[in-house]
N, CA, C and O of each residue as an XYZ file, in Angstrom:
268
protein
N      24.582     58.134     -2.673
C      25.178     58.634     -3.867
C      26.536     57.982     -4.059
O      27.359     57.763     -3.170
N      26.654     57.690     -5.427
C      28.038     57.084     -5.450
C      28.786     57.915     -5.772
O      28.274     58.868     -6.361
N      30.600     57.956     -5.502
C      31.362     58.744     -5.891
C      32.695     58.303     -7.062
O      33.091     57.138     -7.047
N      33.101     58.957     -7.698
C      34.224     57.881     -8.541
C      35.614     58.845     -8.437
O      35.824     60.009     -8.777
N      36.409     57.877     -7.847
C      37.515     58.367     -7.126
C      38.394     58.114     -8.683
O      38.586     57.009     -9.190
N      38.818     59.365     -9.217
C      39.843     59.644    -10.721
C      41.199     59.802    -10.160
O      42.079     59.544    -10.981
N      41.540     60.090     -9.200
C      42.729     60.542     -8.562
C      44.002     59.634     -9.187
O      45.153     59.964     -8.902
N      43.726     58.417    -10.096
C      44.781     57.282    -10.027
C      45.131     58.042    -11.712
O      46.272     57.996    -12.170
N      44.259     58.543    -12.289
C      44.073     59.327    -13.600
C      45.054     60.241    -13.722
O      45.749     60.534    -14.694
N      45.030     60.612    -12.741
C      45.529     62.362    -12.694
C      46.784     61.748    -12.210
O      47.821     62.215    -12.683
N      46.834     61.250    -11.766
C      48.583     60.856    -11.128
C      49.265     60.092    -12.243
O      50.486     60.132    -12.394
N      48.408     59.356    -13.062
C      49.305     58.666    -14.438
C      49.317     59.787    -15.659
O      49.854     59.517    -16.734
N      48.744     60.946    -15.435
C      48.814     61.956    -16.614
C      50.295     63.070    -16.204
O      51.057     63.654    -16.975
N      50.268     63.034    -14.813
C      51.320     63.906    -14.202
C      52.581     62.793    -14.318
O      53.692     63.221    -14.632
N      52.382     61.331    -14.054
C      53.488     60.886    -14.521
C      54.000     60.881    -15.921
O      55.204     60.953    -16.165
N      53.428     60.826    -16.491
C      53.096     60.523    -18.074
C      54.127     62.081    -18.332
O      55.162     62.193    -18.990
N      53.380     63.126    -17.548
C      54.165     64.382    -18.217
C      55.655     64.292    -17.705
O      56.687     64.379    -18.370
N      55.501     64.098    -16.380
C      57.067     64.257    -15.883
C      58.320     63.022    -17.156
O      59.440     63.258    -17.607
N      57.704     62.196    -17.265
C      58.496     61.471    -17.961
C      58.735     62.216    -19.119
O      59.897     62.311    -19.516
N      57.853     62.742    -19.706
C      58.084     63.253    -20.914
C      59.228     64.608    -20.675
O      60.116     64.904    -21.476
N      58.989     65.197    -19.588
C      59.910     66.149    -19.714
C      61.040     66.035    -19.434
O      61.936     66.780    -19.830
N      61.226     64.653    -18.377
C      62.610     64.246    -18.544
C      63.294     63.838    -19.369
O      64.518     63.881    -19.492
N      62.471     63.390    -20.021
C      63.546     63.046    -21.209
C      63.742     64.188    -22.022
O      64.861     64.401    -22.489
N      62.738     64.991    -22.262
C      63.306     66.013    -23.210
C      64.318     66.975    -22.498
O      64.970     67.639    -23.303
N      64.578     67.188    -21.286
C      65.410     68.229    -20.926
C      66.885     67.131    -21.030
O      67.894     67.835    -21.066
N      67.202     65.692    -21.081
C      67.767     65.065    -21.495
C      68.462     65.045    -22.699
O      69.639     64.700    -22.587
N      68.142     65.268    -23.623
C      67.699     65.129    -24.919
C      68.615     66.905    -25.429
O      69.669     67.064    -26.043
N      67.792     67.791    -24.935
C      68.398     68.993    -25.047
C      70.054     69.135    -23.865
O      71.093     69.659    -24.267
N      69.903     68.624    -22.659
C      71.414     68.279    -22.404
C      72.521     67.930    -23.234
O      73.642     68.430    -23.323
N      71.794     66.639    -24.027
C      72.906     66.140    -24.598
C      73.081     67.161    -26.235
O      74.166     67.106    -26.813
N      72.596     67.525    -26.487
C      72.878     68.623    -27.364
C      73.567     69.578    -27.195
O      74.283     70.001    -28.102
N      73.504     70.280    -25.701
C      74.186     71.589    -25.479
C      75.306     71.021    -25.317
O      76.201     71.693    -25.829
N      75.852     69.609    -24.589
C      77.271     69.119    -24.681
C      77.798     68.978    -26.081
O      78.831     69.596    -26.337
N      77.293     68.323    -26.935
C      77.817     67.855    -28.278
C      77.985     69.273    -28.809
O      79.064     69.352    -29.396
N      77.145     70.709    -28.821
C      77.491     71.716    -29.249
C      79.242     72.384    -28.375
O      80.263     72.795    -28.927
N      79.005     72.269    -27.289
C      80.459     72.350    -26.760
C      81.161     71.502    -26.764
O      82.090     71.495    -25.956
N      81.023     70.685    -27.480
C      82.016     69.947    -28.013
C      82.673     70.227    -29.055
O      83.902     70.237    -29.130
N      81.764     70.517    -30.084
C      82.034     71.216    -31.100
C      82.996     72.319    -31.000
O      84.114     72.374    -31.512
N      82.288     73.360    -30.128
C      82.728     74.631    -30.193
C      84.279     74.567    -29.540
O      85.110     75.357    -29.988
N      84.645     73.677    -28.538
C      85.881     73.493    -28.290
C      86.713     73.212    -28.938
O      87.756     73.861    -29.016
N      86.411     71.942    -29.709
C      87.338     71.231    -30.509
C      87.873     72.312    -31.872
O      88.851     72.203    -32.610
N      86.583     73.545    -31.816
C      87.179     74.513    -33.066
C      88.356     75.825    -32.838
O      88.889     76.672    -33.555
N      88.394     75.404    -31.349
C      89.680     76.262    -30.766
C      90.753     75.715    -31.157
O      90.815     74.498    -31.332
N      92.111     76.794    -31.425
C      92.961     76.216    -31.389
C      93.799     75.654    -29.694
O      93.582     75.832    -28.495
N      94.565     75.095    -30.341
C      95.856     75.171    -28.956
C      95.720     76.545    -28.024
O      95.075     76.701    -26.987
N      96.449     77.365    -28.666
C      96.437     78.726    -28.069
C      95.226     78.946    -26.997
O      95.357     78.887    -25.774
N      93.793     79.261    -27.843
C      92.761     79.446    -26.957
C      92.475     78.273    -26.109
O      91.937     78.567    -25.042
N      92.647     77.303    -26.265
C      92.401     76.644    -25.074
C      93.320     76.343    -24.188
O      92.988     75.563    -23.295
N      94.776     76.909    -24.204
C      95.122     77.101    -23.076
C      95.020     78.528    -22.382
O      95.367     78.892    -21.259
N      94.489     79.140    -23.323
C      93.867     80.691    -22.154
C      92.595     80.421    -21.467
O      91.948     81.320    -20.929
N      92.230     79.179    -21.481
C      91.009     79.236    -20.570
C      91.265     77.932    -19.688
O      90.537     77.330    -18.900
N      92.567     77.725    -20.115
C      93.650     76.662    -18.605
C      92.613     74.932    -19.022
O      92.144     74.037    -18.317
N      92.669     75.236    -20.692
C      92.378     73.259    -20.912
C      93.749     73.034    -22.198
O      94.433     73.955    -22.645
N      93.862     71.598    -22.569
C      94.084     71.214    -23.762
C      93.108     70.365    -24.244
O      92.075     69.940    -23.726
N      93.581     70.204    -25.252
C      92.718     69.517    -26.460
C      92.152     67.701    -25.407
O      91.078     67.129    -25.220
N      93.109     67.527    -25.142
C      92.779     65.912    -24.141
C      92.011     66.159    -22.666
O      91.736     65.321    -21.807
N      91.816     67.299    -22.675
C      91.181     67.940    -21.405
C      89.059     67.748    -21.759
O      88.232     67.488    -20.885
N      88.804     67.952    -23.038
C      87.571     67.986    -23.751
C      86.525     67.436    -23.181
O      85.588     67.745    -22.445
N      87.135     66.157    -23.965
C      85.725     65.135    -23.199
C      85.789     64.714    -21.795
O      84.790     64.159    -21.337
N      86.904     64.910    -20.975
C      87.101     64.306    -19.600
C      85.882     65.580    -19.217
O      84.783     65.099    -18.940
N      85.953     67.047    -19.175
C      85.311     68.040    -19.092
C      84.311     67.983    -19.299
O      83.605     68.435    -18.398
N      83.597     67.452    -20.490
C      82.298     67.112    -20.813
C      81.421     66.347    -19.958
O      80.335     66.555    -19.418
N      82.224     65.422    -20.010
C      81.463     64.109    -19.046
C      81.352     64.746    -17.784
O      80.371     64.374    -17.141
N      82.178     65.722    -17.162
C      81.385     66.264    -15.627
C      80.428     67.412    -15.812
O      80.057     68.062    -14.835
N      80.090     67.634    -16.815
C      79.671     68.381    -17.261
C      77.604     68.519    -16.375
O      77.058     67.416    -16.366
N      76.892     69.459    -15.894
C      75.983     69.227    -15.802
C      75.336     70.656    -16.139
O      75.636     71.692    -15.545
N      74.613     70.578    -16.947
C      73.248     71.695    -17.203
C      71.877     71.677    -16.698
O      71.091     72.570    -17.013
């Protein structure tokens, strides 16, 4: 009896997905930054030094940023 080994199938469909979800959780990263970006930059002075940043503090913050 012959057998047909699919296993190479299933491993390019699981890659296929993982890629896809990396990029989309990518994708939604960079959104939740650009939204706090937003939402910072709509503070004034005041509030952002009650939470110990300034305005030049933003994007340095962003960029270490990980979700």
């Amino acid at each position: 009896m012959t057998t047909y080994d699919n296993t190479h199938i299933a491993k390019g469909r699981a890659g296929l997905f993982t890629t896809f979800a990396q990029t989309f959780a990518a994708i939604m990263n960079r959104i939740a930054i650009q939204r706090t970006r937003e939402e910072l930059y709509r503070l004034s002075d005041r509030e952002l030094d009650d939470i110990g940043l300034s305005r030049s503090d933003i994007d340095r913050v962003l960029r270490d940023m990980h979700y």
